[in-house]
C-alpha positions as CSV (number, residue, x, y, z in Angstrom):
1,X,44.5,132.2,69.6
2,X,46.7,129.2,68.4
3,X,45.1,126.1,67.8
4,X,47.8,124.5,70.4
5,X,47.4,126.8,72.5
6,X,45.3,125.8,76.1
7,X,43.3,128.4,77.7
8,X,43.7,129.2,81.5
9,X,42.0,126.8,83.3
10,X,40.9,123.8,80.9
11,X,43.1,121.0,80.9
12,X,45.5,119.6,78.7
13,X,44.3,117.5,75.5
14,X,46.2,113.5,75.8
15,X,47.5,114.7,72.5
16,X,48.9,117.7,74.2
17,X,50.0,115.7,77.3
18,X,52.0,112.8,74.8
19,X,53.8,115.8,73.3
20,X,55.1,117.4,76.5
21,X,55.7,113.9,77.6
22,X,57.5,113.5,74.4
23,X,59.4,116.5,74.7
24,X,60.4,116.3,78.3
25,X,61.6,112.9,78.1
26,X,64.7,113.4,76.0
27,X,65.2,116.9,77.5
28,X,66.0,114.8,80.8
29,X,68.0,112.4,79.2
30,X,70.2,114.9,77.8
31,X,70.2,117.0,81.6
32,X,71.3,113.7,83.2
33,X,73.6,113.5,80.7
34,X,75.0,116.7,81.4
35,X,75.0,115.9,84.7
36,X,76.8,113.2,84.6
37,X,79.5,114.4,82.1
38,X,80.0,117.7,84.5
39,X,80.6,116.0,87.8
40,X,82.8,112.9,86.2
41,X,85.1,114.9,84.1
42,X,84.5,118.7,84.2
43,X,84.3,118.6,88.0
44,X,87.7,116.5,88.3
45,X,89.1,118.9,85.9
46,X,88.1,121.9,87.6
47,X,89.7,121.1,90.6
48,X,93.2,119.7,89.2
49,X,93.3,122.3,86.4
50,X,96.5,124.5,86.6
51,X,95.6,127.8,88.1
52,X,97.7,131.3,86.9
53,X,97.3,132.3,90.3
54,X,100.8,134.5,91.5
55,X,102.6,133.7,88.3
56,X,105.4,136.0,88.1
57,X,106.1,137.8,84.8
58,X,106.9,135.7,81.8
59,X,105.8,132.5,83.4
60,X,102.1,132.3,81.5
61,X,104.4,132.7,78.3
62,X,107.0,129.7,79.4
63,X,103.5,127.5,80.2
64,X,101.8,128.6,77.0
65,X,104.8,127.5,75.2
66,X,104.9,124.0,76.6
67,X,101.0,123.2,76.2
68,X,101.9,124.1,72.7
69,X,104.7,121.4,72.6
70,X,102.6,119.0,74.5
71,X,99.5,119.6,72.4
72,X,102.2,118.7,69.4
73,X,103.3,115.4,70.7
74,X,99.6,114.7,71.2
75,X,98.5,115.3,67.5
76,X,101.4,113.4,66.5
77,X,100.6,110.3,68.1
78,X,96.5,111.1,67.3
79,X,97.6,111.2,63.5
80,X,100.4,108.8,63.7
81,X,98.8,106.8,60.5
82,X,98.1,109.4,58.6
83,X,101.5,110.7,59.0
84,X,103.5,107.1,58.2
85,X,101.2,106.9,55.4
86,X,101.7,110.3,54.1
87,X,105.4,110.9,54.6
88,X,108.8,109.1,53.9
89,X,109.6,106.7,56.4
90,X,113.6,105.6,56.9
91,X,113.8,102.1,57.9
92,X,116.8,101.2,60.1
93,X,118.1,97.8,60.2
94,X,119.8,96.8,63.5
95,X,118.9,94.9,66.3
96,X,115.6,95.9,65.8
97,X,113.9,96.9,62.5
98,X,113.0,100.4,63.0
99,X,110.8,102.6,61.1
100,X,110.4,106.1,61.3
101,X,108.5,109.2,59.3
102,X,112.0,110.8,58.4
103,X,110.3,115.1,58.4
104,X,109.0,114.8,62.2
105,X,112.6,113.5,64.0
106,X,113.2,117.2,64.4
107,X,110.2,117.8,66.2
108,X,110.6,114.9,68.7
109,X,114.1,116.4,69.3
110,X,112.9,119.8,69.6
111,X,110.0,118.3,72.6
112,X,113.2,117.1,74.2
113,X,115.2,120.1,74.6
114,X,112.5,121.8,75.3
115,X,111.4,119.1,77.8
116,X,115.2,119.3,79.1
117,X,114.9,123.5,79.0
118,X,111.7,123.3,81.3
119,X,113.6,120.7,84.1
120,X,116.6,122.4,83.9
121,X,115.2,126.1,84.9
122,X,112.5,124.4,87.7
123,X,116.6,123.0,88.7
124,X,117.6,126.6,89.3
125,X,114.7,127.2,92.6
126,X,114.5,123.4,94.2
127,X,116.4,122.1,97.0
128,X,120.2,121.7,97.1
129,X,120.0,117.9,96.4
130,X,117.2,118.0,93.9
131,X,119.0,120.8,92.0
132,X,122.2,118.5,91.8
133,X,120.8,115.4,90.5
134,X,118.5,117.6,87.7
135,X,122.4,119.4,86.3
136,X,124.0,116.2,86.5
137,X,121.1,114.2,84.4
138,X,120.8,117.2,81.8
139,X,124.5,117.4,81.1
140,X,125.0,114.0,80.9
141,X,122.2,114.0,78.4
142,X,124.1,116.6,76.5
143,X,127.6,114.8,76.6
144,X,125.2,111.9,75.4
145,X,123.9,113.8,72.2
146,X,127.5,114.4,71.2
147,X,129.0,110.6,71.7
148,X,127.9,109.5,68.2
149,X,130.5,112.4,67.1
150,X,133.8,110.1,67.6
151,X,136.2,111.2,64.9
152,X,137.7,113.5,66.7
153,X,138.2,113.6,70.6
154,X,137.3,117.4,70.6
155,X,134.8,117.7,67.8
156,X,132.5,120.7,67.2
157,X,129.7,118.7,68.2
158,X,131.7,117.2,71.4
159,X,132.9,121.4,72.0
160,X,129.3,122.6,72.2
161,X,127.8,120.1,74.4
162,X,130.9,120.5,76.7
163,X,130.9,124.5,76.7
164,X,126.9,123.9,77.1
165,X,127.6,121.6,80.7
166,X,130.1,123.8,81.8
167,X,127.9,127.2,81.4
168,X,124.9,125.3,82.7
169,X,126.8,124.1,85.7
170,X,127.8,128.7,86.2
171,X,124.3,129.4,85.8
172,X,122.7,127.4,88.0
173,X,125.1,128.2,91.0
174,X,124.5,131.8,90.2
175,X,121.0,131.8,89.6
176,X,120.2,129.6,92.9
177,X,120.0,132.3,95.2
178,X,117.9,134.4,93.5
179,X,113.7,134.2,92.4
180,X,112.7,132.7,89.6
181,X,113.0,135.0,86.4
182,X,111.3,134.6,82.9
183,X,114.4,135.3,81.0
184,X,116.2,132.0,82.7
185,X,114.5,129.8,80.6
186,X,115.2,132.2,77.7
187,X,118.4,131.5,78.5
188,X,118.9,127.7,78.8
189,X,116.3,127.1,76.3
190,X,119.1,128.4,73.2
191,X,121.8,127.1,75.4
192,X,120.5,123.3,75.2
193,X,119.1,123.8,71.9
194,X,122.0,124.9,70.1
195,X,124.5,122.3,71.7
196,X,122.1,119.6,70.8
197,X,121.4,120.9,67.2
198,X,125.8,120.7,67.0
199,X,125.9,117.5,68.3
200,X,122.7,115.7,66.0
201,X,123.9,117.3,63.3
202,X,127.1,116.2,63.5
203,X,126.1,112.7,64.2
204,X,124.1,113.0,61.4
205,X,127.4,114.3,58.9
206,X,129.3,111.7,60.1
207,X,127.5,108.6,58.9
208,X,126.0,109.9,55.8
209,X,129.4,109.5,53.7
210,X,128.4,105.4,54.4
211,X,125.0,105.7,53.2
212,X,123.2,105.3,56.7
213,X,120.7,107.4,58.0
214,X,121.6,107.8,61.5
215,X,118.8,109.9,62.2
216,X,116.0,107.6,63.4
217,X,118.4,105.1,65.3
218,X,120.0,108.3,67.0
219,X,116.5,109.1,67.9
220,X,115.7,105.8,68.8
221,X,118.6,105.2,71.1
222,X,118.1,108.6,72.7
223,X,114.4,107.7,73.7
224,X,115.7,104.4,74.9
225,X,118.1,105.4,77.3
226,X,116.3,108.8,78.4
227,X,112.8,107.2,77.6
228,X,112.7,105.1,81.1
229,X,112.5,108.4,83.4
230,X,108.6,108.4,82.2
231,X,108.1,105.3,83.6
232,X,106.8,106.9,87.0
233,X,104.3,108.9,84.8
234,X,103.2,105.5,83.0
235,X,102.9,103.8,86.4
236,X,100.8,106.8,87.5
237,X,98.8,106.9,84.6
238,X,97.5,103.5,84.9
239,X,95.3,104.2,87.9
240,X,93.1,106.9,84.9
241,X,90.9,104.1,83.7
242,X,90.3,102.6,87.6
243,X,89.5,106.2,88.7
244,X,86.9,107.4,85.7
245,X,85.4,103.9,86.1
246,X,84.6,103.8,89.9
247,X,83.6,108.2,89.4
248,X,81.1,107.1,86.8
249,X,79.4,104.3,88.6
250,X,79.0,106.3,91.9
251,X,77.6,109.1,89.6
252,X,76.0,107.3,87.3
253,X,73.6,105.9,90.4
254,X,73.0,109.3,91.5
255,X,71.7,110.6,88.5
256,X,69.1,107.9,88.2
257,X,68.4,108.1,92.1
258,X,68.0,111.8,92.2
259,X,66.5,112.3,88.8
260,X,64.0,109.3,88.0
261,X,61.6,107.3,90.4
262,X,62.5,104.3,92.5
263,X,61.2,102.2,90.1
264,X,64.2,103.4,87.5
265,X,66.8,102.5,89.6
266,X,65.0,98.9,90.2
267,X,64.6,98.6,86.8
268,X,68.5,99.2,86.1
269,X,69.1,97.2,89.2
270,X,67.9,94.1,87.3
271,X,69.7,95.0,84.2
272,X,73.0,94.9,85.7
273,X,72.4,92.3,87.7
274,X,71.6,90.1,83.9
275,X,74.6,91.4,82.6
276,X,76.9,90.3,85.2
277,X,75.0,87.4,85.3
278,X,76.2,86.8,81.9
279,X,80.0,87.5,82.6
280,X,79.9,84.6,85.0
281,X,78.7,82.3,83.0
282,X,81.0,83.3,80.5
283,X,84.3,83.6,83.1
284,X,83.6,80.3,84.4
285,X,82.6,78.2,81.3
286,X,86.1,79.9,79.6
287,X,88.4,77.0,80.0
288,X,91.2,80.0,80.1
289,X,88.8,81.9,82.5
290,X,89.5,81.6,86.2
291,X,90.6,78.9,88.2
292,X,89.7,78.4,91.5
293,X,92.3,79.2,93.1
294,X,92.5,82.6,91.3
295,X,88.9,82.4,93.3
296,X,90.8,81.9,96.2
297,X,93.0,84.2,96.6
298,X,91.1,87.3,95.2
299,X,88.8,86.2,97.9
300,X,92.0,86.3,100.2
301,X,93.0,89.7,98.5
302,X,89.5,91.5,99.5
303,X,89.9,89.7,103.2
304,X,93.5,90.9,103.8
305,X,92.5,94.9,102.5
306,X,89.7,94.6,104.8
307,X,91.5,93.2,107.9
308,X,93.7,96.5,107.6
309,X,91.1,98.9,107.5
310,X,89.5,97.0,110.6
311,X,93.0,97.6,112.0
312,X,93.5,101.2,110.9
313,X,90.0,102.0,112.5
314,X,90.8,101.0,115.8
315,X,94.4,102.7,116.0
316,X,92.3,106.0,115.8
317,X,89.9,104.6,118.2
318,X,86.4,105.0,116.1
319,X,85.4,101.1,114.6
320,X,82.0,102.3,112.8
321,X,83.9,105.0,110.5
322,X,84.6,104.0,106.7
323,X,85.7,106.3,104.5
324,X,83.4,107.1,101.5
325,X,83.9,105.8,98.2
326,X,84.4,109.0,96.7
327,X,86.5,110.3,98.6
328,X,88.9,107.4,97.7
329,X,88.5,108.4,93.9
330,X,89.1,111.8,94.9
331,X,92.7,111.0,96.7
332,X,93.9,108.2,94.1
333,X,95.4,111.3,91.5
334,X,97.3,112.4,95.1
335,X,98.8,109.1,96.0
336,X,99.1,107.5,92.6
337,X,102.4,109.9,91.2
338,X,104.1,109.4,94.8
339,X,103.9,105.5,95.0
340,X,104.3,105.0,90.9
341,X,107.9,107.0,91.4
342,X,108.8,104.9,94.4
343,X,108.1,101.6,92.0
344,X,110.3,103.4,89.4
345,X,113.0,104.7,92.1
346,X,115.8,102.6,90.4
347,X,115.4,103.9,86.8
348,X,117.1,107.3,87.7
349,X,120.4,105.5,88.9
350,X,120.2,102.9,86.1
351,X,119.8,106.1,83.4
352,X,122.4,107.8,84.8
353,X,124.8,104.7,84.6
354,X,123.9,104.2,80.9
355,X,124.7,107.4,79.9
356,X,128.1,107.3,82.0
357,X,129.0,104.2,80.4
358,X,128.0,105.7,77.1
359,X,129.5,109.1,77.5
360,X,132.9,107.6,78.6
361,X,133.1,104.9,76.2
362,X,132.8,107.6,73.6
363,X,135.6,109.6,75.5
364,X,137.8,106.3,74.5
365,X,137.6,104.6,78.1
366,X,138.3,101.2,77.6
367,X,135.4,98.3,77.7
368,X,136.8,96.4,80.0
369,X,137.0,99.1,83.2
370,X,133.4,99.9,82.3
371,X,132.5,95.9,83.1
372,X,130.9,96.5,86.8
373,X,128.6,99.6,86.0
374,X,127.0,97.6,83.5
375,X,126.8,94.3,85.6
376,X,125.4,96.9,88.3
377,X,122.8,97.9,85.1
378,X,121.9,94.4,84.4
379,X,121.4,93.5,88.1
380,X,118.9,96.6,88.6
381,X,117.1,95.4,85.7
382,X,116.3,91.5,87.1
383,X,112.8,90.3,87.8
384,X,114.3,89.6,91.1
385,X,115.7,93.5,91.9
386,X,112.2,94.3,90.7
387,X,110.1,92.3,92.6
388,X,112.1,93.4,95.9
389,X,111.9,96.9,95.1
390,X,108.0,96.4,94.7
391,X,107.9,94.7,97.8
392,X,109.6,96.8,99.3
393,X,107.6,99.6,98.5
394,X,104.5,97.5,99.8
395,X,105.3,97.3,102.9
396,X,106.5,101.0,103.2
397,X,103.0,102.3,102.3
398,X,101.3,99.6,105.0
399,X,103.6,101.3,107.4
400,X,103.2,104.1,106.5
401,X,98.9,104.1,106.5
402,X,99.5,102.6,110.1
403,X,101.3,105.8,110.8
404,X,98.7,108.3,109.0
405,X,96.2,106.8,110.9
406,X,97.6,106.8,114.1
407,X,97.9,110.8,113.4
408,X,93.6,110.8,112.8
409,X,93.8,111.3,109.4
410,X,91.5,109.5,107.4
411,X,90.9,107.9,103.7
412,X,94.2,108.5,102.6
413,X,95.7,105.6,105.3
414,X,92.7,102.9,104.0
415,X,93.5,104.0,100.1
416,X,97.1,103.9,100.2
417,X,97.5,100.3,102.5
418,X,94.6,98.8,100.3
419,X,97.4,99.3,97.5
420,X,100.1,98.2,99.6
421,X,98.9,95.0,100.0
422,X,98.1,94.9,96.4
423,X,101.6,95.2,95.6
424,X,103.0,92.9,98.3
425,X,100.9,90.5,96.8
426,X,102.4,91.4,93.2
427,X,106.0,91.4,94.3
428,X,105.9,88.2,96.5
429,X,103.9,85.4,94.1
430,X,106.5,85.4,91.6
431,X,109.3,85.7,94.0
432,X,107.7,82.6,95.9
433,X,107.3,81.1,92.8
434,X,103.4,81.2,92.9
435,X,102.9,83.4,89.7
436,X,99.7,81.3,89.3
437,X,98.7,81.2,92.1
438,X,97.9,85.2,91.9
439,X,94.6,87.0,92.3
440,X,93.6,88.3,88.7
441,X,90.8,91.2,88.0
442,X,88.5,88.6,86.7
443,X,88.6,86.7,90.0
444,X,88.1,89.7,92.1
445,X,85.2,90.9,90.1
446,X,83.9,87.7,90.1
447,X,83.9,87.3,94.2
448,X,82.4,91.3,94.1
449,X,80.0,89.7,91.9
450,X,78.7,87.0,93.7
451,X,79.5,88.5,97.2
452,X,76.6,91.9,96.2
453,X,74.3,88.9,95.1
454,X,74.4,87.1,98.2
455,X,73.8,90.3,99.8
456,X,71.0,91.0,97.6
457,X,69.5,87.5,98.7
458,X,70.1,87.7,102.2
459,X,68.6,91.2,102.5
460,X,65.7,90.2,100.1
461,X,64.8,87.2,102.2
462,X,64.4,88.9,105.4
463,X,62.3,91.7,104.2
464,X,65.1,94.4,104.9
465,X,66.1,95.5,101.1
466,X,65.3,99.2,101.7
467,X,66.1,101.7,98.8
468,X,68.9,102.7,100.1
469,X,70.5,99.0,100.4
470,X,69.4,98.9,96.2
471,X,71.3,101.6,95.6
472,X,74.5,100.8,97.3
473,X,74.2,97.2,95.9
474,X,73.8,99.0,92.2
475,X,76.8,101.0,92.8
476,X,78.8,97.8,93.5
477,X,77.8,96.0,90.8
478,X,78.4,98.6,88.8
479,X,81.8,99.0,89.9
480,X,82.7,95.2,89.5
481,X,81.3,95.6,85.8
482,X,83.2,98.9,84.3
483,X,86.2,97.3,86.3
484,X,85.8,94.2,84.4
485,X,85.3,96.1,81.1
486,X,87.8,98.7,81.7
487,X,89.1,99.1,78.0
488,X,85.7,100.6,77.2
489,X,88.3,103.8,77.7
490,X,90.7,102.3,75.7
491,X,89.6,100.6,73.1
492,X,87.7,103.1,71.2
493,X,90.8,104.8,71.5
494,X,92.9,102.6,69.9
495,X,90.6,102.2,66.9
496,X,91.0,105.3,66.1
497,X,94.9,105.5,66.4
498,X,95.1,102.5,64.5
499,X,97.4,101.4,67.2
500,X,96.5,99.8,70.5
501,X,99.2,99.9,72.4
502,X,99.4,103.5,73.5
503,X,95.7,104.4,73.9
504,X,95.8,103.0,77.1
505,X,98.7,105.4,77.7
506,X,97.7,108.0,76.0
507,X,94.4,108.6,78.2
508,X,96.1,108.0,81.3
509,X,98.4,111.1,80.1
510,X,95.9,113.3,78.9
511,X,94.0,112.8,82.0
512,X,96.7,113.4,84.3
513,X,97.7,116.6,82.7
514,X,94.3,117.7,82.5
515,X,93.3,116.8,86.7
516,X,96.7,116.3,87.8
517,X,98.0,119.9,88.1
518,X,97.4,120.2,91.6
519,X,100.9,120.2,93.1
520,X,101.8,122.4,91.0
521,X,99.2,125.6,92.1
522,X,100.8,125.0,96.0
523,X,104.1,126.7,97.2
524,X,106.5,126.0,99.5
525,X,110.4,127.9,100.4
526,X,112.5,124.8,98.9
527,X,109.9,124.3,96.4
528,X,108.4,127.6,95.3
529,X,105.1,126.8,92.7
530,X,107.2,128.7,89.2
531,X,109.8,125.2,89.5
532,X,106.7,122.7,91.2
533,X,105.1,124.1,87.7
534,X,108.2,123.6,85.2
535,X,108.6,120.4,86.9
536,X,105.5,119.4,86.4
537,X,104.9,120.5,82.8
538,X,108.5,119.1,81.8
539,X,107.2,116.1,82.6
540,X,104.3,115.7,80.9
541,X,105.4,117.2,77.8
542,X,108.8,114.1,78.1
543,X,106.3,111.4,78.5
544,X,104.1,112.2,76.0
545,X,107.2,112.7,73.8
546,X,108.3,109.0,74.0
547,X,105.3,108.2,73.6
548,X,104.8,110.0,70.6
549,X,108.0,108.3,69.0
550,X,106.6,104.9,70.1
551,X,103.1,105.7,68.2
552,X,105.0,107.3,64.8
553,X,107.5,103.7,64.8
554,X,104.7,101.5,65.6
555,X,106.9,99.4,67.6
556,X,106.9,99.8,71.3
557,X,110.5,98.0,71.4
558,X,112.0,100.8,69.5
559,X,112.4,102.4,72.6
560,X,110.6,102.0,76.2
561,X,107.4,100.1,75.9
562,X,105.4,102.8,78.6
563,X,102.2,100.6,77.6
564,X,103.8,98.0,79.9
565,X,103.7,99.8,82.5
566,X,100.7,101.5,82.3
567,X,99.2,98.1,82.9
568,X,101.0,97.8,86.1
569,X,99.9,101.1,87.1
570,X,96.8,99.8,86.4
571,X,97.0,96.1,88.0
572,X,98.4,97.9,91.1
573,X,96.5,101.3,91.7
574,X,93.1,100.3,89.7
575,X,92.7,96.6,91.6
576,X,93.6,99.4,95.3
577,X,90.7,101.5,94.1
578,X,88.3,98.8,93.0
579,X,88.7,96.9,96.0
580,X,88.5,99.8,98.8
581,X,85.6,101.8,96.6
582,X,83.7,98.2,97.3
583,X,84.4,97.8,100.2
584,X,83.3,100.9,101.3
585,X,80.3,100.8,99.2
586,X,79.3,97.5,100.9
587,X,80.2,99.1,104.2
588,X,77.3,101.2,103.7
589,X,74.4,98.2,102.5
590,X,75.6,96.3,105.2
591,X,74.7,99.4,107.7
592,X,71.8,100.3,105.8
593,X,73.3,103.8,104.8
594,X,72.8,105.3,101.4
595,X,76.6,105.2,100.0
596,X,78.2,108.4,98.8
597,X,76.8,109.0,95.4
598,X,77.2,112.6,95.2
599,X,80.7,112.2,93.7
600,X,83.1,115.4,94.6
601,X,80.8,116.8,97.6
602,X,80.2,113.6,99.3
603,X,82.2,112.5,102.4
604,X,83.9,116.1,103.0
605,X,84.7,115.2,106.7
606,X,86.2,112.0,106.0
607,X,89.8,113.8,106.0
């Protein structure tokens, strides 16, 4: 027998009992771990993945192919350094200094025919209308790539792009009626390709005789005129952080709850409760910390959200119903791409006018008759047009909640209308003039802050802080914290890159192509799933793309600074989260409920 070993019936040795407890303890670690990991990021991706479920022939091929491209643009930003350290770069003097790893322009352009390929074929199954604007944008696009060509009125590079438009134009009023086919895209892949290789290259043969490289401000001009049609997916990808942040502190209770005793999640109870402790002193002693009236109106901010949901309850005539936290986590991927194009509605219009102006200017049309579509460009581009837009959409999404909820249906109306009043308040501060005057994420985790403690007191001193009441005042606190600390996603990132300013980004892409893909495994007659799946995948592999060139120039004014708007997505759909997962989360202390901490499978019946 082993000298370990324990026969049948005698107890355990201390010394045997330290090493099993010494074994055991980091084997739960690690399961809790696992755990935790599985249900915050497996789980979402599981359920948002893209499915090959009733591809027809050829379209696994087409997808394969742009993974590939997107996986490209990915590495390229990832290894940015490494390649403006390792490669010639072409610096471009203008109004901007611009400089550019001269070997990878060809790959960037390549990403955007084949980004152009992928919307033009989804183009060939949508609806009528959608169909339209998708031809018109690609062959302006084209005509676009051939403008730099000007020494001739019909150049070869001006011929191809034309005789490109035109057979685009025949194929997709032939091809509408039918299903999709895999040897579409064959087609317009070549077709686009070609026209644009013509028209670069020629741009490119033209200037060198002067001694300028035209490459990398071609390149530059292209993403900055085409690069503000992934502002929707920027806007969207803003709400990644809020939505990983409020998953992992709902989960990250439940693991301890489930796994350890009470005592554990006292213990950590106390821990955060030093920690945010801390970040008060630290916000309030910070003389550029926040004011009080910052206090103020995140205070009103919190109020107002509230006062709707009080309001949405009773239009379906059940007060005592709140939807559960995660359930709101779960629907923010659903509502974030559908509000963050509405924010973004007037970029299409305001592309399409640049690349008129642009196209006919080239085509010899004087200046002067092209005065009032640029006036109408710089008019769309005001803080003022903005701010109304914004508002507008607002108040859409209020209305629109009131509607939803008058139909029964529930955590969508409370999620959407907590970010409609976000952005009302957004859009009307600086329009009123109050810019300071606005809530900031500081003062509304501060108020969370203070507001759980207060809780914690009141409950304490009466006797009536049960376990469940801990837990759901752990889960708050924890979701004031990671929202307070929300670059814990991106900073690391951006260490790594060497380049903060698209890490932010860069997640909130990754992450939406990874749990975002669920629109695009439905089907519908005007919108069959082969073109909801080209749609989708052109896209993702387009935004990526500009962001790729932004991460390989290292200046986000080369062309569209997405980073910018990522942190609107962010102050707009991440504040909506953080203030309805709270409030829902306090719902339940204040009823002595235990809060929904079992992440994906919790509040099923809430919709």
């Amino acid at each position: 027998m082993s000298a370990d070993a324990t026969p049948v019936g005698v107890s355990a040795t201390p010394v045997a009992r330290r090493r099993s407890a010494f074994v055991r303890g980091p084997l739960l670690a690690w399961s809790m771990f696992v755990e935790l990991f599985d249900h915050v990021l497996a789980d979402s991706y599981r359920e948002g993945r893209l499915r090959a479920k009733a591809w027809p022939l050829g379209l696994r091929a087409i997808v394969v192919l742009a993974i590939c491209g997107y996986a490209l643009a990915v590495l390229g930003i990832v290894f940015s350094g490494l390649l403006r350290e390792s490669l010639e770069l072409s610096v471009t003097v203008g109004s901007e200094t611009l400089s550019f790893p001269r070997p990878v322009l060809w790959m960037l352009l390549l990403l955007v025919v084949l980004s152009m390929a992928l919307l033009q074929t989804a183009a060939l199954h949508v609806s009528a209308w959608l169909s339209t604007a998708i031809t018109i944008l690609v062959v302006l696009i084209l005509q676009f790539a051939s403008a730099p060509d000007s020494f001739d009125l019909f150049s070869p590079g001006r011929i191809a792009t034309l005789v490109a438009g035109i057979g685009l134009i025949v194929f997709t009023i032939v091809r509408r009626r039918y299903r999709f086919a895999w040897w579409e895209f064959v087609v317009i892949l070549p077709t686009i390709g070609i026209a644009f290789a013509v028209a670069s290259g020629r741009a490119l043969a033209t200037s060198a005789p002067s001694g300028v490289d035209f490459g990398p401000a071609m390149l530059s001009l292209t993403m900055t005129t085409l690069g503000q049609l992934a502002v929707p997916a920027a806007i969207a990808a803003g709400a990644a952080v809020a939505e990983l942040s409020a998953s992992t502190a709902l989960w990250a209770v439940g693991v301890v709850r489930r796994r350890l005793p009470a005592v554990a999640l006292v213990i950590g109870l106390v821990i955060v409760i030093l920690w945010r402790v801390w970040a008060l002193v630290v916000a309030f002693t910070d003389p550029d910390g926040v004011s009080p009236l910052q206090l103020a109106t995140s205070l009103l901010l919190i109020a107002a959200i509230a006062a709707l949901w009080y309001a949405l309850s009773l239009l379906r005539g059940r007060r005592r119903l709140v939807p559960s936290a995660s359930r709101l986590v779960d629907r923010m991927g659903s509502v974030a791409t559908p509000i963050a194009a509405a924010l973004a509605i007037t970029l299409a219009p305001l592309v399409i006018t640049l690349l008129v102006v642009q196209v006919l200017f080239a085509y010899g049309v004087p200046l002067d008759l092209l005065a009032w579509p640029q006036a109408a460009v710089a008019l769309l581009t005001t803080s003022t047009a903005i701010g109304i837009v914004r508002l507008v959409v607002g108040l859409t999404t209020i209305v629109l909640a009131v509607i939803l909820a008058r139909r029964g249906i529930r955590t969508i109306p409370e999620l959407i209308g907590g970010i409609g009043v976000v952005t009302v308040t957004v859009a009307v501060a600086p329009l009123a003039g109050l810019g300071s005057w606005l809530w900031t994420s500081g003062g509304l985790t501060a108020v969370a802050t203070v507001g759980c403690f207060a809780l914690l007191a009141w409950f304490g001193i009466r006797r009536q802080l049960t376990m469940r009441r801990v837990t759901g005042l752990a889960v708050a606190l924890l979701l004031a914290a990671f929202f307070d600390q929300r670059d814990f996603v991106s900073d690391p990132l951006g260490a790594v890159l060497g380049f903060t300013g698209v890490a932010f980004v860069l997640f909130g892409f990754v992450w939406s192509f990874l749990t975002g893909g669920g629109g695009a495994n439905e089907t519908s007659r005007k919108y069959p799933r082969p073109a909801r799946l080209l749609l989708f995948l052109a896209n993702s592999v387009f935004g990526v793309t500009v962001l790729a060139f932004t991460a390989l120039a290292r200046n986000p004014d080369a062309s569209i600074n997405l980073g910018a708007f990522a942190e609107i997505g962010d102050q707009l759909f991440g504040t909506g989260l953080l203030v309805c997962a709270l409030l829902s989360v306090l719902a339940a202390v204040v009823a002595d409920r235990m809060p929904p901490i079992e992440g994906k499978t919790a509040g099923r019946s809430d919709d």
